[in-house]
C-alpha positions in Angstrom: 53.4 36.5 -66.0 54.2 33.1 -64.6 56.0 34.9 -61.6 52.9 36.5 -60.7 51.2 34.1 -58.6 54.3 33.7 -56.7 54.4 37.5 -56.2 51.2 37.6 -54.0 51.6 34.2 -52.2 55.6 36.1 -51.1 53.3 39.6 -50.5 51.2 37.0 -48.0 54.2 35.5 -46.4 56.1 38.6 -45.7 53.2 40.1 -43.7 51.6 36.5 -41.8 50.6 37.3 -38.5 52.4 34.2 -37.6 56.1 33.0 -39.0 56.0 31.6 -42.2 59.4 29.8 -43.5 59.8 29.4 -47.1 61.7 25.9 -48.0 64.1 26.2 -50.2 62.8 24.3 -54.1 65.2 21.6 -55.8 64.4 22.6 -59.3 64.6 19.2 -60.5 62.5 17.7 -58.3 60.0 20.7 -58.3 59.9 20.1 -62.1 59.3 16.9 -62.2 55.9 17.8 -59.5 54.9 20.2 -61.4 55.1 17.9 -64.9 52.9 14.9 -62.8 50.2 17.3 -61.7 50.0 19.1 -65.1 49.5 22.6 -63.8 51.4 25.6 -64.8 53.4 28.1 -62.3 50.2 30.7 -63.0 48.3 28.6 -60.7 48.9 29.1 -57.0 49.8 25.3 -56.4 51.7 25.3 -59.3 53.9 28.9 -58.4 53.7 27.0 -54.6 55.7 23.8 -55.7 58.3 25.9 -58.3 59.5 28.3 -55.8 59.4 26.7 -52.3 59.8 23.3 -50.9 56.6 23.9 -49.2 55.9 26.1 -46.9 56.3 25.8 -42.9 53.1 27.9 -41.2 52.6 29.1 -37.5 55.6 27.3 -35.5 55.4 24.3 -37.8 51.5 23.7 -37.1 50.7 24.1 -40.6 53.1 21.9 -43.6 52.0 23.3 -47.0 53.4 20.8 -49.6 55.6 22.3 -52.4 58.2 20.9 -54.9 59.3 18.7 -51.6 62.2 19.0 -49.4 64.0 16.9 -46.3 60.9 15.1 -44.7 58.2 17.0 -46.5 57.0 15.2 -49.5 56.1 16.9 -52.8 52.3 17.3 -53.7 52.5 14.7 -56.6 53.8 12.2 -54.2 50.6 12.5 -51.6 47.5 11.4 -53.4 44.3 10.7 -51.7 44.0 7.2 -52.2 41.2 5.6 -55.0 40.5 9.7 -55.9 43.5 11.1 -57.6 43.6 14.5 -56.0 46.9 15.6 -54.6 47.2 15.8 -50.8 48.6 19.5 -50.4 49.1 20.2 -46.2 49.3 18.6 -43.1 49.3 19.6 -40.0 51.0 18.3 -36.7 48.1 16.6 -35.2 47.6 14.3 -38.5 45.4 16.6 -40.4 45.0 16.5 -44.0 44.1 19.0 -46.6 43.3 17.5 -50.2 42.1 19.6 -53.2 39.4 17.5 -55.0 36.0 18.0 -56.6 33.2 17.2 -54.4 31.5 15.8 -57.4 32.0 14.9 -61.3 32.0 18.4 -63.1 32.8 21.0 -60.1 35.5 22.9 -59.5 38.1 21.5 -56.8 38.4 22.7 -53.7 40.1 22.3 -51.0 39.0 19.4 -48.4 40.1 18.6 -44.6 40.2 15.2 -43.0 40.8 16.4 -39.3 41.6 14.7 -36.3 38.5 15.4 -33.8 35.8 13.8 -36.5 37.7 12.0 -38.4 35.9 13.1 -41.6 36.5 14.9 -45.0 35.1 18.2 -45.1 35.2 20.4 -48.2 36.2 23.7 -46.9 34.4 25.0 -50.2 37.7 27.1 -51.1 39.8 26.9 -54.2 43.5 26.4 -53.7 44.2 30.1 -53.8 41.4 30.8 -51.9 42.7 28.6 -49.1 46.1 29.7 -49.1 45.7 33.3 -48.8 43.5 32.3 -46.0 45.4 30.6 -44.1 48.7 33.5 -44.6 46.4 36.0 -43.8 45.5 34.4 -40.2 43.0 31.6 -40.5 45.3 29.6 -38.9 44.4 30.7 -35.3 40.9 30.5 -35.8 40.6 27.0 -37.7 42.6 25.2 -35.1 41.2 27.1 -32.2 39.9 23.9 -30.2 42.7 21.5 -31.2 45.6 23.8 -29.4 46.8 24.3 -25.4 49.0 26.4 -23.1 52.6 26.4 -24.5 52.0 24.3 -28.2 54.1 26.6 -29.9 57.2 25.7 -28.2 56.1 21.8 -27.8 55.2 21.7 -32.2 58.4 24.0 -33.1 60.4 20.8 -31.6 59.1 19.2 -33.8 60.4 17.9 -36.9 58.9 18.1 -40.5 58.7 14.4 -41.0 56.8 13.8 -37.1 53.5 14.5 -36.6 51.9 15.1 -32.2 50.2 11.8 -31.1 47.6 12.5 -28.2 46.2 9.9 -25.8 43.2 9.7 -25.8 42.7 11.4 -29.3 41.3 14.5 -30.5 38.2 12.1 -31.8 37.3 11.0 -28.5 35.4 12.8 -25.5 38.1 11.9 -23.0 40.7 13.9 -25.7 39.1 16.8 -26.1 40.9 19.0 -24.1 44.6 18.9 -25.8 46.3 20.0 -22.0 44.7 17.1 -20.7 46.4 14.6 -22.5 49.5 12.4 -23.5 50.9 13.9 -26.5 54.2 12.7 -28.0 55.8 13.3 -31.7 55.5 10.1 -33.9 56.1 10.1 -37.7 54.0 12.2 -39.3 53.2 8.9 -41.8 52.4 7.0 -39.2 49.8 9.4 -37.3 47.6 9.5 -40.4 47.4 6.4 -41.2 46.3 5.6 -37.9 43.3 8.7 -38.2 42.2 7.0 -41.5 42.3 3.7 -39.6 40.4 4.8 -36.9 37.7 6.3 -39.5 37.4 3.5 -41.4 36.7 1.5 -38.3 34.3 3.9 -37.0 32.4 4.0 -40.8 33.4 7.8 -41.5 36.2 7.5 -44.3 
């Protein structure tokens, strides 16, 4: 029973449309996730951060947290900061995806704080919901207008920890067209923190 969840989300990587790698979980560290987020290995997060170290979508593109592994962090680790709601992906432009409720009493689901607006959307998905999504393909589609000629090969070099930096940025009308641009792999850390910057500068965060 508590394999189960895991069962679908392996069905799901196994036939992606893109490559999906499986890190491998440190059971102690994965425990010790699973025992700070209080969730059970029924759940999809919680079968996610048991069995893998998180999970490395499309060429790298996507990060989905799990237990945590060289250069990812676990999801316990990332919390949105003043809500309490885990952090559970990145991406390699400095995108975030947090599962939170949009208000006192609703389910959570899962939000995105992306790099072209610079604001938190709720994506109106549970965690499972969003997941199986984004095996089965949504991917391609979500990051449609934040992608140019060759990325897979340019975000495959890059590593788990570093994050694309594009002058001018995504946010900006001069940046966006991603071929147009500088782009360059900085920590990942260090890209966000400069998006959430940015948006509280500009009022949006």
């Amino acid at each position: 029973m508590e394999q189960s969840a895991w069962f679908e989300i392996s069905a799901l990587v196994a036939a992606a449309p893109y490559p999906v790698e499986v890190l491998p979980a440190d059971p102690q560290r994965a425990g010790a996730c699973l025992g700070a987020l209080e969730i059970t290995t029924r759940s999809w997060l919680g079968a996610v951060v048991v069995n893998s170290g998180g999970l490395v979508v499309d060429h790298g593109w996507l990060r989905v947290l799990g237990g945590g592994h060289d250069g990812l962090p676990d999801v316990a680790a990332e919390m949105v900061a003043g809500v309490g709601r885990p952090v559970v992906a990145f991406d390699v432009m400095g995108g975030q995806f947090a599962w939170l409720q949009a208000e006192p009493g609703a389910r959570p689901t899962v939000h995105y704080f992306g790099p072209e607006d610079l604001a938190w959307q709720d994506l109106e998905l549970g965690y499972g919901e969003w997941l199986e999504a984004m095996l089965a393909g949504a991917v391609t589609g979500f990051y449609e207008g934040l992608r140019w000629p060759g990325w897979e090969a340019e975000v495959a070099g890059v590593a788990l920890d570093q994050g694309i930096s594009a002058l001018p940025p995504p946010w900006t009308t001069q940046g966006k067209d991603l071929s147009m641009v500088s782009r360059k792999p900085i920590r990942l850390a260090e890209l966000v923190s400069v998006h959430q910057e940015f948006a509280r500068q500009l009022g949006s965060l």
